[in-house]
N, C-alpha and C positions, 0 to 999 in steps of 0.2 A: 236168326233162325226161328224165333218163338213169334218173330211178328211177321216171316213170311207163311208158317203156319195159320196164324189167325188171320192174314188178309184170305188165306185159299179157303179155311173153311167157313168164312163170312161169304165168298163169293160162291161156294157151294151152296150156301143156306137161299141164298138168292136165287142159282138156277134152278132148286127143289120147288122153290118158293112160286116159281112162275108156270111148272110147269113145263119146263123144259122149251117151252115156246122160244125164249131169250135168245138162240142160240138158231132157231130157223125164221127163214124166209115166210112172210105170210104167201096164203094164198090166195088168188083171185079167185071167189068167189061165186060174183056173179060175169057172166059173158058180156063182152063190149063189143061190138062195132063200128066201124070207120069208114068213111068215104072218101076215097081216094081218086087222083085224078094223075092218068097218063098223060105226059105233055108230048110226047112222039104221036101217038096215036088219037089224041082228044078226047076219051074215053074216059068214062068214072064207074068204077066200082066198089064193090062192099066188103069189106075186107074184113077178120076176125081177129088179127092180131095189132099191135101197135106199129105203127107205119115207121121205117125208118127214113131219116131224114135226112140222110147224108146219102141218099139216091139223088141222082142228078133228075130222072125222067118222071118220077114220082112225086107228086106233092099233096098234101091233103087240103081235099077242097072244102071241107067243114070243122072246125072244131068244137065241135058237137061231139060226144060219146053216146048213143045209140044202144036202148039196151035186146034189141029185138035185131036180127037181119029185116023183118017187114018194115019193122019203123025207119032204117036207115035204107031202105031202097024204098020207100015215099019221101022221103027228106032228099033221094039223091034229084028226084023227079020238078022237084021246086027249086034244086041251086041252079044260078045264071050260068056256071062255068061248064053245069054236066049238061045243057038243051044244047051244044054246040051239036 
């Protein structure tokens, strides 16, 4: 009993200690962008979220992370796959 009290208040002293940070998810900070490429339709666009990749029609045509929308729609203009 006296040493599950001292592991809680060790673990206490820890998440005082941090901040409370320990216990949440960080946050994205700065915006990313993506370019993505439709394989039904041949199309690439610029997308603001993380692509998933368990879409079948969907695949991302850059792995590149893009920190502007302008920057990743001049970078979409130079890939081989989006001048289709």
């Amino acid at each position: 009993m006296k040493r599950n009290l001292l592991c809680f208040g060790f673990l206490m002293v820890l998440v005082i200690a941090s901040g409370g940070r320990a216990l949440a998810q960080s946050a994205r900070t700065t915006p990313s962008f993506y370019i993505v490429l439709n394989s039904l339709t041949k199309t690439c666009s610029v997308v603001d979220k993380t692509p998933k990749t368990d879409t079948p029609n969907i695949t991302v045509a850059s792995d590149a992370i893009y920190k502007t929308r302008a920057e990743a729609e001049t970078a979409m203009t130079t890939l081989p796959s989006c001048k289709q």
